[in-house]
N, C-alpha and C positions, 0 to 999 in steps of 0.2 A: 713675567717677561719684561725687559727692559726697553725702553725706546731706543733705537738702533741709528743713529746721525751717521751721515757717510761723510766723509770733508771735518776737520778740526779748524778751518777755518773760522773767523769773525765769526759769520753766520750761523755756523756749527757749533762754537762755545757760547754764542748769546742764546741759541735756542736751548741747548743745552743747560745751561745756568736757569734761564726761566721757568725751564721743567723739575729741574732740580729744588729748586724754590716750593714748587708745588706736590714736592712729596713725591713724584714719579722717580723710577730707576731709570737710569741713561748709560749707553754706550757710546761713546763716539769710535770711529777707524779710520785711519789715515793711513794714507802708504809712505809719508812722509817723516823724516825724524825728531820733526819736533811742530807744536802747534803753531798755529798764525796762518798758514800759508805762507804768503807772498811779505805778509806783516812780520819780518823775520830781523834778526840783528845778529850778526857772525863780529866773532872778535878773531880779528888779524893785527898777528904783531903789536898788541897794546891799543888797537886801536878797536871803536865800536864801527861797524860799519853796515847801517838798516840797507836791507836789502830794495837799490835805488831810495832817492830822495822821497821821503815821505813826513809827514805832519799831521799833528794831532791836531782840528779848530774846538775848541773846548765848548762853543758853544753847541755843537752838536746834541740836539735833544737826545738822544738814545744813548750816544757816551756818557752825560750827566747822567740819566738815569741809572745806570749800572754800572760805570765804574768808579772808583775809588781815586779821586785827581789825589790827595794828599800820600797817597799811598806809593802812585807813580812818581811822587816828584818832580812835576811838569816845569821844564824848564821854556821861559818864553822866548819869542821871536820879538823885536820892537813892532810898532805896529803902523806899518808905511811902508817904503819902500827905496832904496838906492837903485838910480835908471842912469843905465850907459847907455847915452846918444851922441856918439861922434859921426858930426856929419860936417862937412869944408865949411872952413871959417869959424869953427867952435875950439873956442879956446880952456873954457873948462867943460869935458864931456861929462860929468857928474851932474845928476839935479836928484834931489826930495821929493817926496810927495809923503808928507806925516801925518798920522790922524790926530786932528785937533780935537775930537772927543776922547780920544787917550789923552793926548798931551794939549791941555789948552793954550800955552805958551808957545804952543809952535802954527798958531791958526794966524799968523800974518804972512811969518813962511810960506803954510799952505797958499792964503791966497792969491800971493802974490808968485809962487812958482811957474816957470815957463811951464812944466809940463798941461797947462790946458790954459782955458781964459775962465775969465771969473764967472763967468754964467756958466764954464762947467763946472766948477764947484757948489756956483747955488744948485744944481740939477742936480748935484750928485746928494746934496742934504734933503731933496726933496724923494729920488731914489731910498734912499734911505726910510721915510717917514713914508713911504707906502709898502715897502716888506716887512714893515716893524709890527702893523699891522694885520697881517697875515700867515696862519701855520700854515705850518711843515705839507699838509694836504689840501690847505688855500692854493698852496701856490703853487701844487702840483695838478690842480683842477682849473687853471684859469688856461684858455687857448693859448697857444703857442707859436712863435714864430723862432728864428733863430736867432742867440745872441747879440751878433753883427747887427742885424735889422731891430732889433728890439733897441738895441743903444743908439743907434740912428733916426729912428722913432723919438727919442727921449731928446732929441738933439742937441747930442754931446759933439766936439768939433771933431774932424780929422785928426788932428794933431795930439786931440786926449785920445783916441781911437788907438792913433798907434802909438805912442808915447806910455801910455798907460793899460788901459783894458786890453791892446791885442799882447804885451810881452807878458802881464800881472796874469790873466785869468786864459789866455794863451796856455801856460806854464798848467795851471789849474786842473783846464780840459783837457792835457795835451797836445793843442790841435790851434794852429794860428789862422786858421778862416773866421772863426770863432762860429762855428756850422753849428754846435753846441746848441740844445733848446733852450731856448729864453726859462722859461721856468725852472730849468735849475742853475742859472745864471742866477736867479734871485737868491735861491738857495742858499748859493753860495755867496754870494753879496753879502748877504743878513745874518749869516754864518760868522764873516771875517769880521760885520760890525758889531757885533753881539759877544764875542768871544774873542780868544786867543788863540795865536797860531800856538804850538808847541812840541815839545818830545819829552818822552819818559827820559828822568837824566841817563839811569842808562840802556838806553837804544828804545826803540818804538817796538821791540821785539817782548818790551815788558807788559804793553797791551794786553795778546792772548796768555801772559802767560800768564797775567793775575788771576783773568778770568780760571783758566785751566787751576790754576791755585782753589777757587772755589768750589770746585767739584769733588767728590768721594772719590777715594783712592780707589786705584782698579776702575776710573770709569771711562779712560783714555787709553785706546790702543796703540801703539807709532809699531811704525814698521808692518802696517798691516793693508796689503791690496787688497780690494773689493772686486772678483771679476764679473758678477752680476747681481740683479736685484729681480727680485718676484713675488709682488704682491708686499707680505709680511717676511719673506723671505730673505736671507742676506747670505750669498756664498763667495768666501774668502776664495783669493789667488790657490793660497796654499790646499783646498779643497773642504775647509770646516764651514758649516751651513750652521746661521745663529738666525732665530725668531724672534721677533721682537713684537711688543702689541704695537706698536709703528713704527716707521721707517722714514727717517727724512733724508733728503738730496741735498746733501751743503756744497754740492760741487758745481761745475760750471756745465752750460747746457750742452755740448760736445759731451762729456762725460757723463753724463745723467742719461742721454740718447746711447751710450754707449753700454751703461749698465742695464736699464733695459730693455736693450737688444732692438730699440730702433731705427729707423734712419738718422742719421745724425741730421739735424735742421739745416738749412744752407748759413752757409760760411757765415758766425757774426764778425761784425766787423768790431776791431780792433784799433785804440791808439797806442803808439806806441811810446818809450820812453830811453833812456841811454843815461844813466850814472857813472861817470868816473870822478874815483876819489885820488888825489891828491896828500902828501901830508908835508910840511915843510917846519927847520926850524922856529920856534918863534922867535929867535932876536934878528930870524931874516925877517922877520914880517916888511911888506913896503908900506911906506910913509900914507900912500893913497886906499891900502886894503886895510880901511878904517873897522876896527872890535865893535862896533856900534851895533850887533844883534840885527842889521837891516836883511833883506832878502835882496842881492842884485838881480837886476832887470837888465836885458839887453833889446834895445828896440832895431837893433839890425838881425833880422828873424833868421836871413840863408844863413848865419856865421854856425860854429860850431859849439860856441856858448851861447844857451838861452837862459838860463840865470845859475847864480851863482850863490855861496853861502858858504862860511867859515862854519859849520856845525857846531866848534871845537868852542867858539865863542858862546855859544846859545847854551851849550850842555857840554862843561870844561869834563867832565868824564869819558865824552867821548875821546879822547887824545891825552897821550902820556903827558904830563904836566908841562916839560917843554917843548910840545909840539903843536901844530898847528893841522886842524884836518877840513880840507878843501872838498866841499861837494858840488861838480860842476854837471846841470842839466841839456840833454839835447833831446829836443823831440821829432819824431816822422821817419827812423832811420829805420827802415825795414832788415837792413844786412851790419852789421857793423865791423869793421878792419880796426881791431884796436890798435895796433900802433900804428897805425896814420890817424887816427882820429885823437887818440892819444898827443901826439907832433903837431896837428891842428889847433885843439886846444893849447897846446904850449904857447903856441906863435901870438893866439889871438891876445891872449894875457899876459904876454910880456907887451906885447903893444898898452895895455890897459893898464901896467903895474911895473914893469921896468923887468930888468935883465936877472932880478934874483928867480925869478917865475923857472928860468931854467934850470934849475936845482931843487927846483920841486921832485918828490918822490913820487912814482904814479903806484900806488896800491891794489887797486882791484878795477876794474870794469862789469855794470850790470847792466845787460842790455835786456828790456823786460819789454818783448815784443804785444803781450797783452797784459798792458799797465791797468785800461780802461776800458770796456764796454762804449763805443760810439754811443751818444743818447743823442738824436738830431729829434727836431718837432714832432715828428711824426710817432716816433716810441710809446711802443704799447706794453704795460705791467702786465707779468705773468702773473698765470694764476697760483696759488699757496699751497691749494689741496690739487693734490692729481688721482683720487677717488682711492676707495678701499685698503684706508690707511696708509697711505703714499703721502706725503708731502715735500713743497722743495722750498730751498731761502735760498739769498746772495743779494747781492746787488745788479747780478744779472738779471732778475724776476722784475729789481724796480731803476732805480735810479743810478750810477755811477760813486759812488762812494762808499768809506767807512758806515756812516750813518746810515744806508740805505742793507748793508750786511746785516748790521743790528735792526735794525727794523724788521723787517723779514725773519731774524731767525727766533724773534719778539712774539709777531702776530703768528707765526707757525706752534710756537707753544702753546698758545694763547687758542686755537684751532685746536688742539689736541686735548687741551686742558676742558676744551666744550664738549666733546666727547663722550 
């Protein structure tokens, strides 16, 4: 009998692949038409378009581990960041903030950028040289307060506060309180200094799909609902009942409560997130929406653009060769009116970029009302095993990310494999 994965998600082809490794048969079922989940890449009109703004950090220990970076052809981000601050009396609303352990030539830049004072940059090297120091489960075991308060602790200024950390890792959590728990703020911290931001060149949609690549044919169902789960048992929409010697939960805990057949847990909460893509000639490009691979920042949080990013520049396959493809971030919008939010964004960036902004093409809108799992100080990791050959993974069981998918659907092989 085969081990039986519900969800082809992250979670579900990492556990999958690890058990596959180990000689066992696997099925995965998904009601979905292709894997990833939400890790997904649609090609419209020549263009690649990941489902909302998403990114590879290369340093992620469980991506290294099992995927294949030369195989994806990780295309890089630079490693800093472009911050729009116009506020009365600023005559250039551009400033930098560059990593001068990437680029050593650029550490006078650094230090002398308005975006913080110089004792926040010695803090931020000292930041540094204490999660350099600590894994992945270091620094998920040290107490906890929330981001906000942990960088206020560290005493970084106001001004690096909102200047930097609330639009940078704002953008990150989803979420500009920065309510976020300080320990996976490190995470992520050690994350972005350790590694590369990046995307598969083409689309981040190539992630599951390698993985899915390394599995035995016929071991991937698509198109296939699950309407409950029991025990070892597994019965499809369509009415076929499949046994497996276990059964793992790669889905979200709504859905795992729904398969079986309990009360669904109270409401998780949810960040939320809003992509609209843009695509525009490139001989319009403007003189100020500089190729420089940076990620914009917007440190006016109410506006309708929270950062920004040329895709097209980072990974030229995304966008037919004379074209330019525009991915613009909004976080917290519970409802979305695409074309006023659409007309919103126009407005904001022609102010930011001049009057060709309005000849931009708008392509799609993804409004991904559960982008993130909230992880506030308080979050508790579920458990892996839920007795008698039951198991579950995602990143709802532990942390909020890629990496935390892959982990989980790791130690659930890894549980099965002890068996």
């Amino acid at each position: 009998m085969p081990i039986l994965v519900v969800g082809a998600g992250m979670a579900g082809l990492t556990c999958a692949n690890y058990l596959h490794r180990q000689g066992r048969a696997v099925l995965l079922l998904d009601a979905a038409d292709t894997v990833g989940g939400r890790v997904r890449t649609d090609l419209v009109a020549g263009f690649r378009l990941d489902r909302g703004f998403q990114i590879l950090l290369t340093a992620y220990p469980e991506a290294r581990q099992l995927l294949n970076y030369s195989a994806l052809d990780l295309q890089l981000f630079r490693s800093g960041a472009r911050i729009h601050h116009d506020e009365a009396g600023t005559t250039n609303p551009w400033m930098r903030l560059l990593n001068p352990f990437k680029e050593p030539f650029s550490v006078f830049e650094t230090l002398f950028s308005p975006i913080g004072t110089l004792a926040d940059k010695i803090r931020i090297v000292t930041l540094i040289r204490h999660v350099q120091g600590l894994s992945t489960q270091d620094l998920f075991n040290q107490p906890a307060t929330s981001t906000l308060a942990y960088i206020r602790e560290l005493g970084f200024s106001e001004p690096m506060i909102d200047r930097f950390f609330r639009p940078f890792f704002g953008g990150v959590f989803l979420e500009d309180d920065l309510t976020t728990s300080s320990n996976f703020f490190q995470f992520c911290f050690k994350s972005f200094f350790l590694g590369d931001a990046a995307v598969p060149a083409l689309g981040i949609g190539e992630i599951p799909a390698q993985l899915a690549r390394n599995l035995p044919e016929n071991s991937i169902r698509l198109n296939t609902a699950v309407a409950s789960v029991s025990g070892r048992t597994v019965t499809l929409s369509s009415g076929e009942v499949l046994t497996g010697e276990a059964v793992v939960l790669a889905v979200d805990a709504a859905a795992s409560a729904r398969l079986l057949g309990k009360t669904p847990p109270a409401a998780q909460a949810f960040n939320h997130t809003t992509c609209t893509y843009f695509s525009a000639p490139s001989s319009t490009r403007p003189d100020s929406l500089k190729a420089d691979k940076f990620l914009m920042l917007n440190t006016k949080r109410s506006s309708a653009v929270h950062n920004l990013t040329v895709i097209s520049d980072v990974a030229p396959a995304y966008a037919p060769a004379d074209k330019l493809l525009i991915s613009v971030s909004t976080q917290g919008l519970t409802h979305v009116d695409e074309p006023a939010l659409t007309t919103q964004i126009r407005t904001e960036l022609t102010n930011w970029f001049g009057d060709s902004v309005r000849g931009w093409q708008h392509l799609r809108t993804d409004h991904i009302p559960q982008a993130l799992p909230t992880y506030g100080p308080n979050a508790v990791h579920q458990p892996l095993s839920l007795g008698d050959g039951l198991f579950q993974c995602g990143d709802q069981t532990a942390y909020p990310s890629l990496n935390a998918a892959m982990q989980t659907g790791r130690l659930v092989a890894e549980l099965i494999g002890g068996l």
